[in-house]
N, C-alpha and C positions, 0 to 999 in steps of 0.2 A: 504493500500500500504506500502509494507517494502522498506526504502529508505537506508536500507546496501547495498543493491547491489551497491551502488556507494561509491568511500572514494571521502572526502573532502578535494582538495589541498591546496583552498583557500577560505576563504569567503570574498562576495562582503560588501564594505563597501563607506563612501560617499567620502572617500580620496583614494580608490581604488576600482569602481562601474563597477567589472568583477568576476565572480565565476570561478575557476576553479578546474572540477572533473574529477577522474578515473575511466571510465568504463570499467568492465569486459568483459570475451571473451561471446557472444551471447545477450548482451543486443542492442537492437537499439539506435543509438544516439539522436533518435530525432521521436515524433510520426507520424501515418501516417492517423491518422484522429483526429476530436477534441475529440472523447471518449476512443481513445490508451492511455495508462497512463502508458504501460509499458514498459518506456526506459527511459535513462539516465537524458533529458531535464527535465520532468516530475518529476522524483526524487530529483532534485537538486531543484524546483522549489515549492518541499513542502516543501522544507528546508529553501528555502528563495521567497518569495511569489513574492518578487519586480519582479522578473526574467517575471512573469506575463505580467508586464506592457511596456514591451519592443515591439514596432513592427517592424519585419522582412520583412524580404523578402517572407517570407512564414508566414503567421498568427499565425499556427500552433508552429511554431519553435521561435517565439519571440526572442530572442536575441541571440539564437544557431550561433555563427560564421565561424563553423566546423562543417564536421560528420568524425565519424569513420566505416569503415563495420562491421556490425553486428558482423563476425566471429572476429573480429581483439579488442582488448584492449588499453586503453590508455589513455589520458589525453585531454579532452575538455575547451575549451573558454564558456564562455556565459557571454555578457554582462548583465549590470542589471541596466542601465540607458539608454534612448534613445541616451542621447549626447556621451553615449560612444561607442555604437552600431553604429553610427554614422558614427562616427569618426576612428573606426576599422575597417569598412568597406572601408573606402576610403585609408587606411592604406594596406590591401590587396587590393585593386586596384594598390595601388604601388608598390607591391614587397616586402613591409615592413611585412611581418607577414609569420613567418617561421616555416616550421610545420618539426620535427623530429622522424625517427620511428629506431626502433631497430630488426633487422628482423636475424631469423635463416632461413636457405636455406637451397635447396639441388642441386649441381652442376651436372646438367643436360646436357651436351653441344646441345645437338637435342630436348632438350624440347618445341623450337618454332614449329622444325617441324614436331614433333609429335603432336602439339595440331592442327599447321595449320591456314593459314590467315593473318601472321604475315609477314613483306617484309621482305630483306634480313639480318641478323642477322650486327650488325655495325663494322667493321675488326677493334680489336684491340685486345692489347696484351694478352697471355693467363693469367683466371683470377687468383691471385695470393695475397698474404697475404700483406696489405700496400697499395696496388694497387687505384687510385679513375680513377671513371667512369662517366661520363657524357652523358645520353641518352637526346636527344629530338625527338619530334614527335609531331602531330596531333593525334587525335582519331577519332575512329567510331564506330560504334556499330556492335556484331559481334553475332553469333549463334540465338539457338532457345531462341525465346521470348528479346534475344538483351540483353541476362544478361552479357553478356561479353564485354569486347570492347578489339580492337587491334589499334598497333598504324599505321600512316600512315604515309609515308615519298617520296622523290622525286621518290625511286625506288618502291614504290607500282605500283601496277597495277593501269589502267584506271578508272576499276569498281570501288576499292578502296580506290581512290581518289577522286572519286567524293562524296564519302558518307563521308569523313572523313572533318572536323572542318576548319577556318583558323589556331586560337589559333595556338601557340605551345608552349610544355610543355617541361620543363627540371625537370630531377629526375639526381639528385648528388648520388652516391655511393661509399662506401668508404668502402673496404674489410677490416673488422679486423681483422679475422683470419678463416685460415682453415682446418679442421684436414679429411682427407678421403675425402666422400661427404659431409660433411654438412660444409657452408659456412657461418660464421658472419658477418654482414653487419649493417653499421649505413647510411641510403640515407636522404637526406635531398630536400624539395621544396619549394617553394612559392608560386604561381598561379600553383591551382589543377586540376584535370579531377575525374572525377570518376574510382577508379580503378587502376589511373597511377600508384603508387610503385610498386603496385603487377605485372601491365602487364608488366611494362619495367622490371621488375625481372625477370619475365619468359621470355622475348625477350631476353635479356643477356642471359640466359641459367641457372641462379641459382634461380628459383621461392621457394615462398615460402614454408616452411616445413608443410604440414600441408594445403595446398592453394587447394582444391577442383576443381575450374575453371580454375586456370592455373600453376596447377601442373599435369604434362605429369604420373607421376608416385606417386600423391597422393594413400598415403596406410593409411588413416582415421587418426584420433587426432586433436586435438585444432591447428587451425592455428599459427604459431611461427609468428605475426604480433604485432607489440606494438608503439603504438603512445608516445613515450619517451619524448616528451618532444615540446614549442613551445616558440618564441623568436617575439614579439611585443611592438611595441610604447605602453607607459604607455599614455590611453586617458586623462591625466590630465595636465601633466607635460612634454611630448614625450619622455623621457628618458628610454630608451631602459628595456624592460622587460624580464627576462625567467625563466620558469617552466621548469626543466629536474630532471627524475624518474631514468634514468641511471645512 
């Protein structure tokens, strides 16, 4: 197993028992059985073996406190003591654990209703350089085989209310700049869904560049997605932690 495919942001150590790496566009963050070894957790965890001995929420994923989608790049958590997996966990139960992506777009205005499913688009300003945006919603699950989800809100329909979540999810967006169609955007969240930056991107109308399931007018290339960076309590000390690649 070659463990370049990941860079090394940080090694876990016993006064800092969390690793944090950068995975590339198309590696999984995390295995999908015990004999998968080719993704992100896996490689980090022939580099430092402790990562082993953590258990999860999932067995498999041992102290993985994030995923990223396969298509997308970026920067991973994994702890590497129980007491700090822990303790990180309850820390994202609170809101304390902030996940930051860096996304290129392409400004679509019809892109909801070109893919379709999505409730009424949220009336505000046209999007614009400076600009922040504040989406929330519920989820569901959407298309063939439920690889997609849309979100759900008071004006969805019957049907789609009823299949969608309590939860609800806020995605921060924050336009940095924009030249023609493609739009720069830094979003920021807390408590995740699968999927949310990308779908509330393409609900606003600026989905990702490169975004296959909800880009209305994806034309093939690497997803323009980048997990930049993430901001949590230090499990030892609680004093504020952050990793950012931007």
């Amino acid at each position: 197993m070659s463990v370049q495919k990941i860079k090394v942001v940080h090694e876990p150590s016993l006064k800092e028992p969390f690793a944090v790496v950068y995975k590339p566009h198309g590696l999984p963050s995390a295995p999908l059985s015990v004999d998968d070894k080719e993704n992100a957790f896996c490689y980090a965890a022939c580099l430092f073996p402790e990562l082993y001995d953590v258990c999860g929420k999932k067995q498999i994923e041992h102290g993985l406190l994030h995923r990223l989608d396969n298509e997308a790049c970026g920067v991973l958590l994994i702890a590497s003591t129980q007491q700090s997996y822990d303790f990180l966990i309850e820390a994202q139960k609170n809101g304390k654990f902030e996940k930051m992506y860096s996304v290129t777009c392409v400004l679509n205005k019809k892109n909801a209703d070109s893919l379709g499913g999505f409730p009424p688009v949220p009336d505000i300003a046209e999007t614009a350089a400076g600009q922040e945006i504040v989406l929330t919603s519920s989820f569901r699950p959407y298309g063939e085989g439920r690889k997609q989800v849309r979100p759900v809100t008071g004006e969805s329909g019957k049907a789609a209310g009823r299949k969608g979540g309590t939860a609800v999810y806020k995605t921060e967006i924050q336009i940095i700049d924009i030249e023609k169609t493609t739009v720069i955007t830094h979003c920021h969240i807390t408590a995740g869904y699968r999927h949310q930056v990308r779908c509330h991107l393409a609900w606003q109308g600026i989905p990702a560049q490169g975004d296959k399931l909800y880009n209305a007018l994806y034309g093939g290339g690497e997803m323009q997605f980048e997990g930049s960076g993430i901001s949590f309590p230090h499990p030892i000390t609680g004093a504020e932690v952050i990793f950012s690649i931007s």
